[in-house]
GUPA-875016 format. One record per residue: residue in three letters; chain; x, y, z of N, C-alpha, C in turn. Coordinates in nm, 2 decimals. Layout:
! residues N
resn|chain|nxx|nyy|nzz|caxx|cayy|cazz|cxx|cyy|czz
ala|A|X|Y|Z|X|Y|Z|X|Y|Z .
...
***
This chain:
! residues 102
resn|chain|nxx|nyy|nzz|caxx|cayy|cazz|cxx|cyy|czz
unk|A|-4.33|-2.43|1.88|-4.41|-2.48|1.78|-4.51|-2.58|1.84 .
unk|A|-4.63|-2.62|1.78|-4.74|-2.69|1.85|-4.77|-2.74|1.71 .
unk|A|-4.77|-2.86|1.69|-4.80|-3.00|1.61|-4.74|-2.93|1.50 .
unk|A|-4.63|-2.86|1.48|-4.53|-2.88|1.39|-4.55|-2.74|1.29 .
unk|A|-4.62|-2.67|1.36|-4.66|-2.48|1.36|-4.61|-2.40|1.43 .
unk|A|-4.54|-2.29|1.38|-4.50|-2.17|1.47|-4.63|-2.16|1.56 .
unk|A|-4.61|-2.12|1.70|-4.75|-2.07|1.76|-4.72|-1.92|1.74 .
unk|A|-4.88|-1.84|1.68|-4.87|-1.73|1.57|-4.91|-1.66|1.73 .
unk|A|-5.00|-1.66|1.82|-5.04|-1.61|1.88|-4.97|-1.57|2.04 .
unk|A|-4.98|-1.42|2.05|-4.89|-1.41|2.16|-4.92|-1.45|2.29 .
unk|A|-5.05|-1.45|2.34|-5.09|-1.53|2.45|-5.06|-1.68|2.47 .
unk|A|-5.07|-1.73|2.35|-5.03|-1.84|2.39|-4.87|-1.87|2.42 .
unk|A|-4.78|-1.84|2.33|-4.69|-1.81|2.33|-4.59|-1.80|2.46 .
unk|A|-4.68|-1.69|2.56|-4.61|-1.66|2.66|-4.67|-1.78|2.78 .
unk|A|-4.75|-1.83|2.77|-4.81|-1.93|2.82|-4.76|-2.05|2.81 .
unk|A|-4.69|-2.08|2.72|-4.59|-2.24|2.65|-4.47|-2.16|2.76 .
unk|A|-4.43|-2.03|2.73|-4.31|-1.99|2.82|-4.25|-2.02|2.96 .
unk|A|-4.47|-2.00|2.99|-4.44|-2.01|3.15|-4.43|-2.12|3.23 .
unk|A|-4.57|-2.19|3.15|-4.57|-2.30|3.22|-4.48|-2.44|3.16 .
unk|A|-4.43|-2.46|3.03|-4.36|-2.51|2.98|-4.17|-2.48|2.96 .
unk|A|-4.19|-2.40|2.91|-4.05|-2.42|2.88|-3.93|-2.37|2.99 .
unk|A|-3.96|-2.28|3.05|-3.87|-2.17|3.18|-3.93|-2.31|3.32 .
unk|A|-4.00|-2.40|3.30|-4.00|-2.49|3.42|-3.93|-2.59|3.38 .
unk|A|-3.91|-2.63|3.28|-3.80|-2.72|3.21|-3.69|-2.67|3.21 .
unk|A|-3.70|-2.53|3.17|-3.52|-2.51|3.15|-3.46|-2.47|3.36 .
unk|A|-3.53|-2.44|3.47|-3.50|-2.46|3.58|-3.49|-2.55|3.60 .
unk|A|-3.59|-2.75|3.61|-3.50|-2.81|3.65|-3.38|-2.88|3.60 .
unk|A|-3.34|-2.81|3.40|-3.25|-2.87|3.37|-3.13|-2.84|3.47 .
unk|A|-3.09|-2.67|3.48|-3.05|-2.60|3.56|-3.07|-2.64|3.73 .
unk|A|-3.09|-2.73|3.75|-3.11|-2.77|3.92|-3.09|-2.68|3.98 .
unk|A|-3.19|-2.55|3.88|-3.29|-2.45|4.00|-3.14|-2.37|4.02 .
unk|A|-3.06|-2.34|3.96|-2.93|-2.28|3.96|-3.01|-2.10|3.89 .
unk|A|-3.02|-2.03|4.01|-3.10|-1.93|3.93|-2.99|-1.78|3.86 .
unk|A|-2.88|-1.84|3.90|-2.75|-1.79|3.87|-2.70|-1.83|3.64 .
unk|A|-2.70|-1.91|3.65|-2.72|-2.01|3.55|-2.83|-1.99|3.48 .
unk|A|-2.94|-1.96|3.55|-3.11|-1.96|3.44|-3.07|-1.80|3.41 .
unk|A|-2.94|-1.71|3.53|-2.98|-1.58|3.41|-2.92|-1.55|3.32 .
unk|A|-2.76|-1.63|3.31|-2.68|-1.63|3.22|-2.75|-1.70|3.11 .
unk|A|-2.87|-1.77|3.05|-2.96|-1.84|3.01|-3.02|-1.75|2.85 .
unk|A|-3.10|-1.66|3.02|-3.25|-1.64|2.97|-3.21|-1.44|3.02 .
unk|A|-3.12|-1.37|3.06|-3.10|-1.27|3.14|-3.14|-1.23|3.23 .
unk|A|-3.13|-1.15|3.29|-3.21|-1.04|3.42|-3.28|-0.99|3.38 .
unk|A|-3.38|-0.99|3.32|-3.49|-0.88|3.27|-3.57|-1.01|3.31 .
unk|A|-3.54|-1.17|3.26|-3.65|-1.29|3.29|-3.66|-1.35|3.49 .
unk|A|-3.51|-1.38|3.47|-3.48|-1.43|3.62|-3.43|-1.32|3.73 .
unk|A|-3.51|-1.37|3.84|-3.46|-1.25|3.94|-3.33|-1.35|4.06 .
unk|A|-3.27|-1.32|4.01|-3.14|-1.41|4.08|-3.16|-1.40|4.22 .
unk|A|-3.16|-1.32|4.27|-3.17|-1.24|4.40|-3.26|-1.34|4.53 .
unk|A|-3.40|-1.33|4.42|-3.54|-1.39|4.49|-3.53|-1.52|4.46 .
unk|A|-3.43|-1.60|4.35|-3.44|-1.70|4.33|-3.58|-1.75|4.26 .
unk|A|-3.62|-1.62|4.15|-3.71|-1.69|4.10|-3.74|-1.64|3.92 .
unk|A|-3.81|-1.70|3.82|-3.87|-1.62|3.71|-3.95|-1.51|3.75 .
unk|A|-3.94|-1.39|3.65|-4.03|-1.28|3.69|-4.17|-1.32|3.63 .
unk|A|-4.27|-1.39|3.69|-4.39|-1.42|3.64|-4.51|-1.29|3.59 .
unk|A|-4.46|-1.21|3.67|-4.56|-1.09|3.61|-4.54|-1.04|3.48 .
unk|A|-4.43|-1.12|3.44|-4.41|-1.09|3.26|-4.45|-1.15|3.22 .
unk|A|-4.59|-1.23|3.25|-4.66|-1.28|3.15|-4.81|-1.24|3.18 .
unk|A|-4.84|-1.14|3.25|-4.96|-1.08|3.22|-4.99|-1.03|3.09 .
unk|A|-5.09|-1.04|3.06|-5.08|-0.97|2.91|-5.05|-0.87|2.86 .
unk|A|-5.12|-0.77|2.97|-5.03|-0.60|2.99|-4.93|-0.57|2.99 .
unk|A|-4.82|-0.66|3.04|-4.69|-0.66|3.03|-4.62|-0.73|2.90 .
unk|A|-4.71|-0.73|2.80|-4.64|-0.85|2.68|-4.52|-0.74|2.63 .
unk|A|-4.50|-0.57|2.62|-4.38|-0.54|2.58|-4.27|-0.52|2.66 .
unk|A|-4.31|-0.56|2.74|-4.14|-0.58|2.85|-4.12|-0.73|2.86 .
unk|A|-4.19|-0.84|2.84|-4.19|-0.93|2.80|-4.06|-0.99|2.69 .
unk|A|-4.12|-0.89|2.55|-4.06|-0.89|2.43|-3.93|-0.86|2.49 .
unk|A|-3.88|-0.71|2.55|-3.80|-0.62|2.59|-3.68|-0.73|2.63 .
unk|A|-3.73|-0.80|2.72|-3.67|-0.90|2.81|-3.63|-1.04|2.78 .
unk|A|-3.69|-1.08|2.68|-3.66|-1.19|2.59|-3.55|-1.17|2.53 .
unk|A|-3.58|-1.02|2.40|-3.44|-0.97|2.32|-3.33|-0.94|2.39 .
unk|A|-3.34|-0.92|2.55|-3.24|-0.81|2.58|-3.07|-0.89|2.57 .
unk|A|-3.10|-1.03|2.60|-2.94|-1.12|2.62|-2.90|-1.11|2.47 .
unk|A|-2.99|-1.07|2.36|-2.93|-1.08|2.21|-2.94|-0.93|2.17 .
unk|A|-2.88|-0.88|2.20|-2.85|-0.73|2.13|-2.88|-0.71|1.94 .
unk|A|-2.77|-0.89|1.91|-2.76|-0.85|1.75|-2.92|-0.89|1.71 .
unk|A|-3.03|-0.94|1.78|-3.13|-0.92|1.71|-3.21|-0.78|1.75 .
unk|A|-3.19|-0.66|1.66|-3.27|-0.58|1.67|-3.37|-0.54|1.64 .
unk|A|-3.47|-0.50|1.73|-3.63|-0.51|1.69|-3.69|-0.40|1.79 .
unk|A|-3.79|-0.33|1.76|-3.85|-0.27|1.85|-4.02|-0.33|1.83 .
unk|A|-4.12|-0.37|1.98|-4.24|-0.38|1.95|-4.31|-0.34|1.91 .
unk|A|-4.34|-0.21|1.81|-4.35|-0.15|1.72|-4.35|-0.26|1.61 .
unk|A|-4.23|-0.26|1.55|-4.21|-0.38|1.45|-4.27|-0.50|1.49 .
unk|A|-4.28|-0.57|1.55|-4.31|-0.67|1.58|-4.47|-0.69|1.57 .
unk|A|-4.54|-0.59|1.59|-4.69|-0.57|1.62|-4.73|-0.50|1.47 .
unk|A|-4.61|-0.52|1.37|-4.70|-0.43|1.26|-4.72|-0.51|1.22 .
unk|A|-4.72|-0.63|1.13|-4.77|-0.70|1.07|-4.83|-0.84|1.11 .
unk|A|-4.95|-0.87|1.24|-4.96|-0.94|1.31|-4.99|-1.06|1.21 .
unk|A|-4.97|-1.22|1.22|-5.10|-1.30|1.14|-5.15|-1.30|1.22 .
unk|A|-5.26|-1.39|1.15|-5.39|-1.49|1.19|-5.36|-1.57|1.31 .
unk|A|-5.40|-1.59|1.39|-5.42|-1.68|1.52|-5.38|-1.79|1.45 .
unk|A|-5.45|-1.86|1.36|-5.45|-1.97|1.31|-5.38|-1.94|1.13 .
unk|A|-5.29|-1.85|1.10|-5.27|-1.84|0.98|-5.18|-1.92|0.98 .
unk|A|-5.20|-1.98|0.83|-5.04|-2.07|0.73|-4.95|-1.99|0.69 .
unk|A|-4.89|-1.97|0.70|-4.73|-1.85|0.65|-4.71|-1.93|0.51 .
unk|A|-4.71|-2.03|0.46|-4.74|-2.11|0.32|-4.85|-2.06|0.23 .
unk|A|-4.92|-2.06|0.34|-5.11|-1.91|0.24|-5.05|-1.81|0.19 .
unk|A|-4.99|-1.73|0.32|-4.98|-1.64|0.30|-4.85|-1.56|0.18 .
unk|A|-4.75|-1.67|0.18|-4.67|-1.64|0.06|-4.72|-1.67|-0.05 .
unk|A|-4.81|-1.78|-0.07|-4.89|-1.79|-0.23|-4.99|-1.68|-0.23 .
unk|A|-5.03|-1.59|-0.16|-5.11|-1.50|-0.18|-5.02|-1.37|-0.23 .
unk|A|-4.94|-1.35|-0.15|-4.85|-1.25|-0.18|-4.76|-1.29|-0.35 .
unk|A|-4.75|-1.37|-0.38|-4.71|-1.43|-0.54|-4.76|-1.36|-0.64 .
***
């Protein structure tokens, strides 16, 4: 969330990911990249190299991205398909958008 908003937009999104939140959650993890995969899974952290897989956040790669975010939660099922059918607004209210739908 950003000033108290879902962020609607996927670029940014993966951008809060990169540079925010997976650098926070390694040094909560004192860089324990064993730990960040039990976390976040193997599809994010490469345990091996001792590092996040950064090339998942090219934009080209936004659906292995998704792939790899879901993969530690099985019971959320989703395909990017779904996810990309009903995009909002960069800047939409989900509050608008249910009094519109009313």
């Amino acid at each position: 969330m950003e000033s108290g908003k879902p962020i609607t937009d996927f670029l940014r999104f993966s951008r809060v990911l990169a540079e925010d939140i997976f650098p926070l959650l390694e040094e909560y993890c004192y860089e324990n990249y064993g730990m960040l995969r039990e976390l976040l899974g193997q599809g994010i952290v490469d345990e091996e190299n001792q590092r996040i897989r950064s090339e998942l956040f090219l934009p080209e790669r936004r659906d292995d991205l998704i792939q790899a975010l879901l993969a530690p939660f099985p019971e959320i099922g989703t395909s990017t398909a779904a996810i990309v059918a009903e995009p909002l607004e960069p800047d939409a209210d989900p509050e608008d958008a249910a009094e519109e739908n009313e």
